[in-house]
DOZA-945124 format. One line per 5 residues: number of its first residue (from 1); their letters; for each residue x, y, z of C-alpha. Coordinates in Angstrom, 2 decimals. Example, Ala and Ser with C-alpha at 12.3 -4.5 7.8 and 13.67 -1.06 7.14 Angstrom:
<pts>
1	AS	12.30 -4.50 7.80 ~ 13.67 -1.06 7.14
</pts>
This chain:
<pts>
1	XXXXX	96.86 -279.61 -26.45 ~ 95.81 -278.93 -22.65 ~ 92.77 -277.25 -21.61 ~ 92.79 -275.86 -17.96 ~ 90.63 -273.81 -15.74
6	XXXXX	90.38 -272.82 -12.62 ~ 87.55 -271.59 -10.71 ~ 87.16 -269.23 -7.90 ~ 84.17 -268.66 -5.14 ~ 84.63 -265.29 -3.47
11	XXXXX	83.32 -263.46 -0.40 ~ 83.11 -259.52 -1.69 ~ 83.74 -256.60 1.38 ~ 81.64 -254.40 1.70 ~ 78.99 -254.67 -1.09
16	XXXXX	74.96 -253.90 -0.08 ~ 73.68 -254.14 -3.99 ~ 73.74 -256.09 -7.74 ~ 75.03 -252.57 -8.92 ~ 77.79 -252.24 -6.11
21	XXXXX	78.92 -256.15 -7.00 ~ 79.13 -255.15 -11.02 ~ 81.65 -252.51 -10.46 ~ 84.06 -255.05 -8.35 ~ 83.61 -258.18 -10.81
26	XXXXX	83.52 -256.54 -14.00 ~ 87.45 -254.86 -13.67 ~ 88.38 -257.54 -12.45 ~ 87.77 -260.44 -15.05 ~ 88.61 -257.59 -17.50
31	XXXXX	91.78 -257.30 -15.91 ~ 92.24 -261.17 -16.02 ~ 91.79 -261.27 -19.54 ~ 94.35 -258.19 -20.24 ~ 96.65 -259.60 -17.88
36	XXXXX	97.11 -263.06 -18.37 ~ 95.09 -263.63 -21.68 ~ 92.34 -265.97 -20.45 ~ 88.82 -265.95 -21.06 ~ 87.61 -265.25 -18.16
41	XXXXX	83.62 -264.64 -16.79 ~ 81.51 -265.07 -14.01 ~ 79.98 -268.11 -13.67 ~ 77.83 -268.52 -10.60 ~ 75.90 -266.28 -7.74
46	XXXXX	74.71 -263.83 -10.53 ~ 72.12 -263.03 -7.85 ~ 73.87 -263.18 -4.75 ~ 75.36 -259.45 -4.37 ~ 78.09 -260.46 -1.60
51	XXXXX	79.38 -263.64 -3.28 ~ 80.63 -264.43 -6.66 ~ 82.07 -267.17 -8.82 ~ 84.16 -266.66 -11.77 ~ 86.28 -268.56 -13.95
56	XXXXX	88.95 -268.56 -16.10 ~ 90.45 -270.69 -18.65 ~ 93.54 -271.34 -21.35 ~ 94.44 -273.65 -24.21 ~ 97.87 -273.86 -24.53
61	XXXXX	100.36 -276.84 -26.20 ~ 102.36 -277.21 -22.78 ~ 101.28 -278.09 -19.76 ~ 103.67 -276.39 -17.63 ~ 102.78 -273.10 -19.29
66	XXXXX	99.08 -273.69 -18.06 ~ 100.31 -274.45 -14.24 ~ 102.23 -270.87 -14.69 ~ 99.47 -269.27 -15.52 ~ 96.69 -270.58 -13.54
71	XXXXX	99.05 -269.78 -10.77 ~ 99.79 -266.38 -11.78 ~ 95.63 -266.01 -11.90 ~ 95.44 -267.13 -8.48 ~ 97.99 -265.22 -6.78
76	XXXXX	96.49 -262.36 -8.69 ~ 92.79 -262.83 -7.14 ~ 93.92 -264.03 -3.79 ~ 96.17 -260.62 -3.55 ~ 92.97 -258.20 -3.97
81	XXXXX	91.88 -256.24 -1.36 ~ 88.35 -255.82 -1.63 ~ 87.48 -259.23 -1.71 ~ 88.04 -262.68 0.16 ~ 88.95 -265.62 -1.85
86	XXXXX	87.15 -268.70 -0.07 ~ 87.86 -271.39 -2.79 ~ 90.02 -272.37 -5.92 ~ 89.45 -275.45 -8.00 ~ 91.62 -276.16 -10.82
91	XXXXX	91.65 -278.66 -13.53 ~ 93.99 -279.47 -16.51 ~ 93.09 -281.77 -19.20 ~ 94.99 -283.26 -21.83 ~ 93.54 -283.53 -25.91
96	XX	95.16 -286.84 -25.77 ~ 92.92 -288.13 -22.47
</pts>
């Protein structure tokens, strides 16, 4: 079994409130969970209203299929508009570690 998860730190555009930073995140790790069916949530800078941090992660029995879709997740935040993707950190872990 392999666990992996990748996290993401993101610059948002132009965001001046909490309320204004809810209705960018929320679509969008709805979308990742539709999409690529992860579990997905954010994780970090709850109170920052420019920044976030969200996560997402799978459990699947291959590890290549976890590479695909981690990838797939990536490309997928890195390719919206409305936001700046500063970091990604990635890990995969094996049961049998």
């Amino acid at each position: 079994m392999w666990i992996a998860w990748i996290e993401f730190d993101i610059l948002l555009g132009d965001v001046h409130s909490l309320k204004e930073k809810r209705a960018i995140v929320r679509p969008l790790v709805a979308e990742l969970r539709r999409r690529f069916e992860v579990s997905a949530a954010e994780v970090g800078a709850q109170e920052l209203y420019r920044r976030a941090e969200l996560g997402a992660v799978l459990v699947t029995a291959d590890r290549t299929h976890a590479v695909e879709v981690l990838d797939a997740v990536e490309r997928f935040v890195a390719g919206r508009p409305e936001l700046d993707l500063l970091s990604a950190r990635r890990r995969e872990l094996c049961s049998d570690d």
